[in-house]
C-alpha positions as CSV (number, residue, x, y, z in Angstrom):
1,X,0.0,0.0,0.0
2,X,1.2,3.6,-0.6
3,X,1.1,6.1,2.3
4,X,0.3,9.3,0.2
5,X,1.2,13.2,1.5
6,X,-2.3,14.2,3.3
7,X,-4.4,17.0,2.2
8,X,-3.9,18.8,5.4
9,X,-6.0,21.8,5.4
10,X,-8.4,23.3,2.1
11,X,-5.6,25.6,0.6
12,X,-2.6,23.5,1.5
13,X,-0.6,22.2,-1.2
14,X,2.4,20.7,0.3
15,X,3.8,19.4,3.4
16,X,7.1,18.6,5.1
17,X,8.3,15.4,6.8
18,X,9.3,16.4,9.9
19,X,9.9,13.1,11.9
20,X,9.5,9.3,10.6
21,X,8.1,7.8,13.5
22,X,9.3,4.1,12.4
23,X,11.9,2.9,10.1
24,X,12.0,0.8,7.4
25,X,10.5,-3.0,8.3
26,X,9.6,-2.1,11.2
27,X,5.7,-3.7,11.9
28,X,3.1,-1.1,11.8
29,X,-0.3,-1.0,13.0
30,X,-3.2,0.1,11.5
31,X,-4.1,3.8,12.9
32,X,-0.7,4.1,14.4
33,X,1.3,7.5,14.0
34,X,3.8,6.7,11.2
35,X,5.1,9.7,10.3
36,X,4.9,13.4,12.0
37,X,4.1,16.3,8.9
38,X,4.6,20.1,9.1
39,X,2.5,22.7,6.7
40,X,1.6,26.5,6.8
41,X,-1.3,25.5,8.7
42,X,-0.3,22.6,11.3
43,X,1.7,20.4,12.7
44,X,0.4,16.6,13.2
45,X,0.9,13.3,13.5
46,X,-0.6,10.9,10.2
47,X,-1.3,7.4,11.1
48,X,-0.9,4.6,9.2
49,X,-3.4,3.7,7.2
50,X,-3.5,-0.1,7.4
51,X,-1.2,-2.5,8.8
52,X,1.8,-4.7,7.4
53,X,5.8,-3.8,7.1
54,X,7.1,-0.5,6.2
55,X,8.7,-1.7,3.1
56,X,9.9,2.0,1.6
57,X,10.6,5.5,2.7
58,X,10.7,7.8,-0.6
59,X,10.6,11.0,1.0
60,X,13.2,11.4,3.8
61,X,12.9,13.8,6.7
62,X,13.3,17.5,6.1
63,X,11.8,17.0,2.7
64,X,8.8,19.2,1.1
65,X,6.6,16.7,-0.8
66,X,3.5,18.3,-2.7
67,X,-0.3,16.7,-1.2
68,X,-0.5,13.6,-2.9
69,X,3.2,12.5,-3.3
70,X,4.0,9.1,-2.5
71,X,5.3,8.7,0.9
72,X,6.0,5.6,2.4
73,X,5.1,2.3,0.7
74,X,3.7,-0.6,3.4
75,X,3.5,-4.4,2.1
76,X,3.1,-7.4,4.1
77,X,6.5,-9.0,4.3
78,X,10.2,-6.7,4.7
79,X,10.4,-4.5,1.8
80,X,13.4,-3.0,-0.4
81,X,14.9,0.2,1.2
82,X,15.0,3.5,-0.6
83,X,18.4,3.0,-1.7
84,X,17.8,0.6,-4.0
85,X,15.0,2.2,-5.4
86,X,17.0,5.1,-5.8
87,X,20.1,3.4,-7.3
88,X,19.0,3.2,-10.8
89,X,18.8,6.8,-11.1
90,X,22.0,7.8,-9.5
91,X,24.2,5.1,-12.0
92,X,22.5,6.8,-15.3
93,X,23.4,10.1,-13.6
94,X,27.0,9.4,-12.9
95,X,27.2,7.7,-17.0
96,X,26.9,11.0,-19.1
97,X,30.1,12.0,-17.3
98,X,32.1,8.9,-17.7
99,X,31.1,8.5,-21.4
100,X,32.2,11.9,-22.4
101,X,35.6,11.9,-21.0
102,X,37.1,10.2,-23.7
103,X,36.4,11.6,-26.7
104,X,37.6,15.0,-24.9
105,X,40.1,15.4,-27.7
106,X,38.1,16.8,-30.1
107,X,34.5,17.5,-28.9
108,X,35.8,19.7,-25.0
109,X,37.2,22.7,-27.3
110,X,34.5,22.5,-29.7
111,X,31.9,22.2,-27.2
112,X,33.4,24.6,-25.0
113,X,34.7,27.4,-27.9
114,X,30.9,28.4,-29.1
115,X,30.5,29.9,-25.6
116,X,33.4,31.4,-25.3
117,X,33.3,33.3,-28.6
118,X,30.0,35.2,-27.5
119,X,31.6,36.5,-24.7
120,X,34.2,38.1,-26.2
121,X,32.0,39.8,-28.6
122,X,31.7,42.8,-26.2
123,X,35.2,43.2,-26.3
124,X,34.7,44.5,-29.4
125,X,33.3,48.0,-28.3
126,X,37.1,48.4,-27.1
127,X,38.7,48.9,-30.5
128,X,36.2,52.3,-31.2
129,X,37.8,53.2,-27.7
130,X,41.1,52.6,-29.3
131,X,41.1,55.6,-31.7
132,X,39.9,57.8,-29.5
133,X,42.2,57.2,-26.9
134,X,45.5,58.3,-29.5
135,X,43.7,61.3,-30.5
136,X,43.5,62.6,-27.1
137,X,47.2,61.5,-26.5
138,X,48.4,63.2,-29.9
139,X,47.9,66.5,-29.0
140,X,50.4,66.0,-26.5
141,X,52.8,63.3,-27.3
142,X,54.2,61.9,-30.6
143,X,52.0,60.1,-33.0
144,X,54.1,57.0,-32.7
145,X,53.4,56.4,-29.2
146,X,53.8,52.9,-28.2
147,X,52.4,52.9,-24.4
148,X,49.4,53.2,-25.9
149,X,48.8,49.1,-27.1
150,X,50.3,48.0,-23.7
151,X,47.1,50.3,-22.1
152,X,45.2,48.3,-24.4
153,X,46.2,45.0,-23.2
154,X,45.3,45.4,-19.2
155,X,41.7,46.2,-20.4
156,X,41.4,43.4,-22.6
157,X,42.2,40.8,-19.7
158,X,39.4,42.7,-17.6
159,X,36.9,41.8,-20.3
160,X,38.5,38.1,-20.7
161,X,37.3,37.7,-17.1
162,X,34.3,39.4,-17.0
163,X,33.2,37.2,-20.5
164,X,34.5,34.3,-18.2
165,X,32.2,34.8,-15.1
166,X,29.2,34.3,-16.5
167,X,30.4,30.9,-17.5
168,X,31.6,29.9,-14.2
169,X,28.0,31.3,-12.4
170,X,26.0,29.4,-15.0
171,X,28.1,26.2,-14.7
172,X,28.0,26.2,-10.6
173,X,23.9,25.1,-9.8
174,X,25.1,21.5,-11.5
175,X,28.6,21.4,-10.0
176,X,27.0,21.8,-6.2
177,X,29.5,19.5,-5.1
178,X,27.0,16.6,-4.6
179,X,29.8,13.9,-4.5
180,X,27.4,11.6,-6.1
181,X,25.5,11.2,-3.2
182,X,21.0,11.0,-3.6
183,X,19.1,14.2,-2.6
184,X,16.3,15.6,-3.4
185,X,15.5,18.7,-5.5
186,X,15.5,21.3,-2.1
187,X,18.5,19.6,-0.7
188,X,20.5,20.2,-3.7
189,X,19.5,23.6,-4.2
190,X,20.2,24.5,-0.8
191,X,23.9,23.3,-1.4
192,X,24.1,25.9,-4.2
193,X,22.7,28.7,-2.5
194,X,25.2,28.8,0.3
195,X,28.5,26.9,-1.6
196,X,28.4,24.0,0.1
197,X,29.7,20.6,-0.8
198,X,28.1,17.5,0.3
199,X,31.1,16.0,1.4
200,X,30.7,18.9,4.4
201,X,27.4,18.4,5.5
202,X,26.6,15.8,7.6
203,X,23.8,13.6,6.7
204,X,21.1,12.3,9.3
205,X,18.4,11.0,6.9
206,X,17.9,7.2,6.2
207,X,21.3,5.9,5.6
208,X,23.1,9.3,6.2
209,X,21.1,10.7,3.3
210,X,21.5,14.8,3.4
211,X,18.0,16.7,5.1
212,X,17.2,20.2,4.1
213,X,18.0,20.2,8.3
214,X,21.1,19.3,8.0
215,X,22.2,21.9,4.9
216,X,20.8,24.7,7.2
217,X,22.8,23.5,10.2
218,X,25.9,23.4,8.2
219,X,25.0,26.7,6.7
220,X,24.6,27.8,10.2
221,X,28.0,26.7,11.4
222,X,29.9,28.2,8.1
223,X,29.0,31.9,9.6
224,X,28.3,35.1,7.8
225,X,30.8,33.5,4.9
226,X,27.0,31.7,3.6
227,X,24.9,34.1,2.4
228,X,27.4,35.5,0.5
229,X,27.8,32.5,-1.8
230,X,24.4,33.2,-3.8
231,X,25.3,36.7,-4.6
232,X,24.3,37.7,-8.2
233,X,25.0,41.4,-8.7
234,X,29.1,40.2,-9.7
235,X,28.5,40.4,-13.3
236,X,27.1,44.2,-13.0
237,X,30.1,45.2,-11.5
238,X,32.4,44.1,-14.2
239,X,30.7,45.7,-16.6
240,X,31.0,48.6,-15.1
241,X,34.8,48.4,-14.3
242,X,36.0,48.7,-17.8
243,X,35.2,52.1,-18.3
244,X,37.4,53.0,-15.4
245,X,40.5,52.0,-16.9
246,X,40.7,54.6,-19.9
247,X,39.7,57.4,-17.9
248,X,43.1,56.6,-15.7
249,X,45.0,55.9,-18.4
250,X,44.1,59.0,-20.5
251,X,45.8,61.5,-17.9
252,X,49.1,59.0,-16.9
253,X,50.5,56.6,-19.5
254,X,51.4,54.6,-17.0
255,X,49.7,50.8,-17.5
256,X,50.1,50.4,-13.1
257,X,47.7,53.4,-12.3
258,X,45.2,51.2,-14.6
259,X,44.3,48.2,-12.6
260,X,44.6,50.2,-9.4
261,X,41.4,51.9,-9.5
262,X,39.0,48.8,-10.5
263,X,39.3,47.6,-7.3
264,X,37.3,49.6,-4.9
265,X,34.9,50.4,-8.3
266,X,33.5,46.6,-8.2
267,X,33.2,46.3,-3.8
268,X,31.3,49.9,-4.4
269,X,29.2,49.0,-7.0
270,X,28.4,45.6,-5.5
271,X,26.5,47.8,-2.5
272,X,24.6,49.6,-4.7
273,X,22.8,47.0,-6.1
274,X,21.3,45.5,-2.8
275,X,21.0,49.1,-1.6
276,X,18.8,50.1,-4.1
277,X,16.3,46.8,-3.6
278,X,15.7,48.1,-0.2
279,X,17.8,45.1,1.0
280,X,18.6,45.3,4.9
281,X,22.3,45.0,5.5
282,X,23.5,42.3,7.4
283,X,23.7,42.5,11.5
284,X,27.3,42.8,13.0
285,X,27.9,39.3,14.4
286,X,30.0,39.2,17.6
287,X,32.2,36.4,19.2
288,X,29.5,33.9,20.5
289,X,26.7,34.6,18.4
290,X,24.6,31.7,17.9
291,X,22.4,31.3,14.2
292,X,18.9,29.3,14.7
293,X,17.8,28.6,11.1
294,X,14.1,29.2,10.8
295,X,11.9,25.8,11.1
296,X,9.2,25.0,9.0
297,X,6.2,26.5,11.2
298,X,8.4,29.4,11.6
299,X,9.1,29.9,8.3
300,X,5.7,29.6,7.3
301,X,4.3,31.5,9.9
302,X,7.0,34.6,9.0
303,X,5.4,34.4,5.3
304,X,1.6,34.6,6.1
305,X,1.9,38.0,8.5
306,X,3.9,39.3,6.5
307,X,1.4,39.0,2.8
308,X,-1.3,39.8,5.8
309,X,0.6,43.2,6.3
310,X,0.9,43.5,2.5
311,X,-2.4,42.8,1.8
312,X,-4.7,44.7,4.3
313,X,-4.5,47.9,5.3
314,X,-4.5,47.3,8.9
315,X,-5.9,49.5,11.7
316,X,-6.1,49.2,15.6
317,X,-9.1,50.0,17.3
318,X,-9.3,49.4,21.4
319,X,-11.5,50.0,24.4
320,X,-11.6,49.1,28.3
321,X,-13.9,46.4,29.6
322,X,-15.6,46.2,33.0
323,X,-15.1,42.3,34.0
324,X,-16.6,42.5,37.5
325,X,-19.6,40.5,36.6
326,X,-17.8,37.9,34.8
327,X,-15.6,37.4,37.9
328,X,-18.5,37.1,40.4
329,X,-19.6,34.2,37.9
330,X,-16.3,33.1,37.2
331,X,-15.4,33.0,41.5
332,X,-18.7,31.9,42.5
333,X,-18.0,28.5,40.1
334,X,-15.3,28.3,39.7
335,X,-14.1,25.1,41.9
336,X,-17.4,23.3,41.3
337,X,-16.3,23.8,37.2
338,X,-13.0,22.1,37.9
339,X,-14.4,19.5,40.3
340,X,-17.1,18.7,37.4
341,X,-15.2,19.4,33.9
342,X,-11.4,19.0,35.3
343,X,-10.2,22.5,34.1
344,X,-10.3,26.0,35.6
345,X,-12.9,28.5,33.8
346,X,-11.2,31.6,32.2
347,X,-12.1,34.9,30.8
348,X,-12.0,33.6,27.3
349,X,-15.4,31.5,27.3
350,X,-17.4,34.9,28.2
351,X,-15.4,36.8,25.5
352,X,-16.6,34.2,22.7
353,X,-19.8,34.1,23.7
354,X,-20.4,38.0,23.9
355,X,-18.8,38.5,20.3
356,X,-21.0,36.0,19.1
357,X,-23.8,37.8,21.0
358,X,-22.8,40.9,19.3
359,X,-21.9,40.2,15.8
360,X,-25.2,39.4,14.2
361,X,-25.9,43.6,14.8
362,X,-22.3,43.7,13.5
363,X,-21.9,41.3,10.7
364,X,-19.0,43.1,8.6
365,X,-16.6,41.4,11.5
366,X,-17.5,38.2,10.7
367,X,-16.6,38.4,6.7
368,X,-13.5,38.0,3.9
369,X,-12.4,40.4,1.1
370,X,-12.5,38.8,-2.7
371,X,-11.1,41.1,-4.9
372,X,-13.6,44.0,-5.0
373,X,-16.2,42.1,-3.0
374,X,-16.5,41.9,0.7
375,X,-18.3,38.3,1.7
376,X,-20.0,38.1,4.6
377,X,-20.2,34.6,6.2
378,X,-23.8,34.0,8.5
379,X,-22.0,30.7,10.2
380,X,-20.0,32.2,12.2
381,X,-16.6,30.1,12.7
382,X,-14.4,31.6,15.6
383,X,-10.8,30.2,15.7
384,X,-8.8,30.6,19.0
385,X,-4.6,30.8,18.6
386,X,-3.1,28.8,20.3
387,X,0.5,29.1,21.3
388,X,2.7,25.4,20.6
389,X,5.0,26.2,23.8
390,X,6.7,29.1,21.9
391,X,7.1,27.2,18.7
392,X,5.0,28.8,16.5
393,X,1.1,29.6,16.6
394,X,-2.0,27.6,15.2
395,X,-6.2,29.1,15.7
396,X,-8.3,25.6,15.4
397,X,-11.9,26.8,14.9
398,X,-14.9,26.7,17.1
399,X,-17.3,25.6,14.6
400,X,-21.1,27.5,14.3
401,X,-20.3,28.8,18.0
402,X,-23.2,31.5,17.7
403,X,-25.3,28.8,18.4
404,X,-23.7,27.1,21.7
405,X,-23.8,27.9,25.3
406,X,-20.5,29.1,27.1
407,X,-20.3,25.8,29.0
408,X,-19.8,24.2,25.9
409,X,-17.5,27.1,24.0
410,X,-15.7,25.9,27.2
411,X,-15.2,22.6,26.6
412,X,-14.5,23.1,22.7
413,X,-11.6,26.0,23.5
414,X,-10.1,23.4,26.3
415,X,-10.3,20.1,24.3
416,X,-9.1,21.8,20.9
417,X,-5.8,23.8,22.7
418,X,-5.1,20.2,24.2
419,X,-5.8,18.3,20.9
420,X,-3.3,21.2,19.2
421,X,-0.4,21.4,21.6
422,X,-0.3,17.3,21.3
423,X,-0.5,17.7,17.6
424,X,-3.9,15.7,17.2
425,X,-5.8,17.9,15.3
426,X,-7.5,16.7,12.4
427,X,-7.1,19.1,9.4
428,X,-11.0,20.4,8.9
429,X,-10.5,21.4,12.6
430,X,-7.9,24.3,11.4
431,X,-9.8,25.8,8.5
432,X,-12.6,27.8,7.3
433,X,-12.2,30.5,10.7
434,X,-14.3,33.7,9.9
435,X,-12.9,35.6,12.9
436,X,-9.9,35.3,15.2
437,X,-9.7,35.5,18.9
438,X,-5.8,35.5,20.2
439,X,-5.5,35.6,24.1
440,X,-2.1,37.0,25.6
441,X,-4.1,37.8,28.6
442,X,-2.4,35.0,31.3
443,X,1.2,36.7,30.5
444,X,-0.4,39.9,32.2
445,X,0.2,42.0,28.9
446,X,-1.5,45.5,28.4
447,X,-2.5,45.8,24.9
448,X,-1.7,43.5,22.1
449,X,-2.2,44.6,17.9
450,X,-2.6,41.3,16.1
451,X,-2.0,40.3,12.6
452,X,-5.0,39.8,11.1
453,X,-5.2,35.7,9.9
454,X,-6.3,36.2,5.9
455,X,-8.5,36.1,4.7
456,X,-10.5,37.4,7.5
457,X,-11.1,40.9,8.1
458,X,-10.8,41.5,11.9
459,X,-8.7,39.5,14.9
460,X,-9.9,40.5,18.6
461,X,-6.7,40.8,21.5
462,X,-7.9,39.5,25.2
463,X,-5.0,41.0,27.3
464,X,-4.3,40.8,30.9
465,X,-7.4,41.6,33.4
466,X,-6.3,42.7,36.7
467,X,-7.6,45.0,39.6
468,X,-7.8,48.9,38.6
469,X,-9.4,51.7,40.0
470,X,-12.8,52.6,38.3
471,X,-15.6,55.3,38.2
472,X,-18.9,53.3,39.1
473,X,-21.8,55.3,38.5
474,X,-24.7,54.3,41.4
475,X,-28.1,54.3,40.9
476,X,-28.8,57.8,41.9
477,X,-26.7,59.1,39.4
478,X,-23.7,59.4,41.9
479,X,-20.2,58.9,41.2
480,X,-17.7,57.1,43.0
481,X,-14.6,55.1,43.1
482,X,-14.7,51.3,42.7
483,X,-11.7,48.2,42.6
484,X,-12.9,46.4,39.4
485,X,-11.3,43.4,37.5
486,X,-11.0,45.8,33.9
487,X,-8.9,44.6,30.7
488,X,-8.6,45.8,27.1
489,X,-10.3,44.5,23.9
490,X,-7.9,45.7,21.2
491,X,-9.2,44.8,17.6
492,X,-7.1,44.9,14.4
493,X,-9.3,45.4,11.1
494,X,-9.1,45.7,7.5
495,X,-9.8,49.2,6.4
496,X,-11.4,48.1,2.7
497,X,-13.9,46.5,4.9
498,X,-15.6,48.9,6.7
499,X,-14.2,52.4,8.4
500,X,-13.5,53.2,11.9
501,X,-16.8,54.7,13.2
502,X,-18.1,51.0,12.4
503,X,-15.4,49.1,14.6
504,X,-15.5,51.5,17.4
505,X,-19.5,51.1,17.8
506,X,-18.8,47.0,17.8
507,X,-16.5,47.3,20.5
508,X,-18.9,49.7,22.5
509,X,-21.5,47.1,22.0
510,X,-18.9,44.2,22.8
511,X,-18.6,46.0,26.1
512,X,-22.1,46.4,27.3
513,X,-23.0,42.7,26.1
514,X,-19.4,41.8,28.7
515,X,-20.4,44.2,31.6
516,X,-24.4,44.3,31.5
517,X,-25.5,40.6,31.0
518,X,-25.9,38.3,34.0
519,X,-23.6,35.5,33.5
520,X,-24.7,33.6,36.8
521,X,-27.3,32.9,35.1
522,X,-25.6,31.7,32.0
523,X,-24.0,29.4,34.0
524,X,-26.8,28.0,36.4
């Protein structure tokens, strides 16, 4: 049987292998985990689908695999390992270079002397310089001036090597120094882009097979030296550094002066280029610095808020909230609810509940922007982030929660940050949100601004609730200092979706639904 890359999630396309769980024939069981997956959405445990031998393992870990990619192959009885699968390909590989070596007596300068003929063609432009440069030398100097050719000759070597760079940079993607070892597609293109060879990376895949892990821990350890490797901009400069040399040869006939002044001219005008992209310049690095490569979720996580920022025109919008009622409730049940459901009852059950309380008068919140449209959704689908102990974030959804009781938006925001922090989700459990709570509130912070999670419109912030002095009106109409549990709703909204008069009078409404209702009751 083939085990098959999951369709984790409605708009993810690919996942990575994070951790094989067993190794090849090794006896699995049917609805055991087999192998743990990483996307843009989650990270989870897939379990096998039947049981027999784990014959095969075609994608190793730290491999990107597209949905649907064979996996993992599972047969009865002890199967081939992916070596031997792989072996065919590798030996027809390695032939094209051991059959072309010997006819290299002919065919290598034939071959390689097309090329090298284009190149030179710009060298051409020089011999128009060339009559120029003895008329302006005539005026003062003899007309049989010899310095002149040897001038010549320094600036023809500067093209030779700029003609031969572009050979060398076009030639290295092949030559990644994969000492004929089997990789995949991202592993070998990760060797290029930071200069390493295979020999220098140590493997830690099935049979010390390379991981895209491992390329980004050796990357890691070669220092600031990496990035450099994949820079482009080197056959601008040269370009650029032959018109230097006549203009320092015109005043001085002296050839030394010539090849002087390219050298800061290629080092300036290999700045430029990434200064004028808007490129940020590397950090100094001090003694003891330590580089943490970015991990899948991270990685993933870094590209969604950042097309969020690009995409919305985000705006902050807060207000203070009045939780003494909630806390009565909360106190007054609050060891009966732990006795009875085994988990303490927060702040975050009441929120839910009043948003969904107050977004039917409201129902812009609850809606995504296509193109020039605004759709609003009527099931309202409120995911919850949920931190992974500092490792990235996820928001599994509370589905259709305008239509459930706070005990049981409870129970669902409980089970599903349990379920997510053990990596047990299921994938329809992380998609289709229509609004996001997030809830930094237990770190005791003041006020968070979120990133809205496309391709919602709004995210709400719960931060910290805490004692604060507070004007209570009485029911005379007198005013008067009260100690009341108060906190912050802070909620970050798309500006093509509706304007700010519209989310200020939500939160207003948010507040009276949290400070007037009687949630005693809600609970009885």
């Amino acid at each position: 049987m083939d085990i098959q890359m999951p369709q984790l999630g409605e708009t993810v396309t690919e996942g990575t292998i994070t951790r094989w769980l067993k190794s090849v024939g090794d006896h699995v069981d049917a609805d055991e985990p087999l192998f743990e997956v990483s996307t843009d959405k989650v990270d989870s445990e897939v379990p096998a689908p039947a049981a027999g031998t784990l014959s095969e393992i075609l994608v190793q870990e730290g491999e990107t695999a597209e949905v649907g990619t064979r996996l993992a192959v599972i047969s009865d009885g002890a199967g081939a390992t992916t070596t031997t699968s792989a072996a065919p390909p590798a030996t027809t590989s390695a032939a094209p270079p051991q059959s072309t070596p010997p006819p290299q007596s002919t065919p290598p300068p034939q071959a390689a002397a097309p090329p090298r003929p284009q190149p030179p063609a710009p060298a051409a432009p020089p011999p128009p310089r060339e009559p120029a440069t003895p008329s302006r030398l005539t005026p003062s100097a003899p007309a049989p001036s010899t310095p002149t050719p040897p001038t010549r000759e320094p600036a023809a070597p500067a093209a030779a090597t700029t003609s031969a760079a572009p050979p060398t940079t076009s030639g290295a993607p092949p030559q990644a120094g994969t000492g004929g070892q089997l990789m995949s597609p991202v592993v070998r293109r990760l060797l290029n882009e930071y200069g390493l060879d295979a020999s220098e990376v140590q493997g830690s895949g099935e049979g010390g097979r390379i991981t895209r892990n491992d390329v980004l821990a050796a990357a890691a350890r070669q220092g600031p030296s990496a990035p450099a490797a994949p820079s482009t901009p080197a056959p601008t400069a040269p370009s650029r550094v032959v018109s230097p040399p006549p203009r320092a040869t015109a005043p001085p006939a002296a050839a030394p002066t010539a090849p002087v002044t390219p050298v800061p001219a290629p080092r300036e005008e290999a700045e430029a280029p990434a200064e004028r992209e808007g490129a940020a310049a590397p950090a100094a690095r001090a003694v003891g610095d330590e580089t943490v490569p970015f991990d899948n979720i991270r990685r993933r996580t870094a590209e969604h808020m950042v097309r969020s920022k690009a995409t919305s025109p985000h705006v902050y919008t807060s207000i203070e909230v009045d939780y003494e009622r909630v806390d009565r409730a909360r106190r007054r049940e609050q060891e009966d609810w732990r006795i009875r459901e085994g988990f303490p009852l927060t702040y975050l059950p009441f929120i839910v509940r009043a948003f969904c309380d107050t977004v039917e008068e409201y129902p812009y919140l609850n809606a995504s922007v296509d193109g020039e449209n605004l759709v609003v959704h009527h099931d309202v689908h409120v995911g919850i982030a949920v931190d992974l102990d500092f490792k990235g974030l996820i928001a599994p959804v509370i589905r259709n929660a305008d239509g459930k009781r706070l005990r049981l938006i409870a129970r669902e925001i409980h089970d599903l940050a349990t379920r997510a922090r053990s990596k047990q989700l299921m994938p329809d459990e992380i998609a289709g949100g229509t609004f996001t709570i997030t809830n930094p509130g237990p770190w005791g912070t003041y006020m968070t601004l979120p990133i809205i999670n496309q391709p919602q419109v709004a995210i709400l912030s719960t931060d910290g609730i805490r004692k604060r002095p507070w004007v209570v009106t009485g029911p005379d109409g007198e005013d008067s200092l009260a100690i009341r549990h108060v906190g912050i709703l802070a909620l970050t909204w798309d500006h093509r979706a509706f304007d700010g008069a519209y989310a200020a009078a939500f939160l207003q409404a948010m507040k009276d639904e949290i400070q007037g209702r009687d949630w005693e009751a809600e609970l009885a």
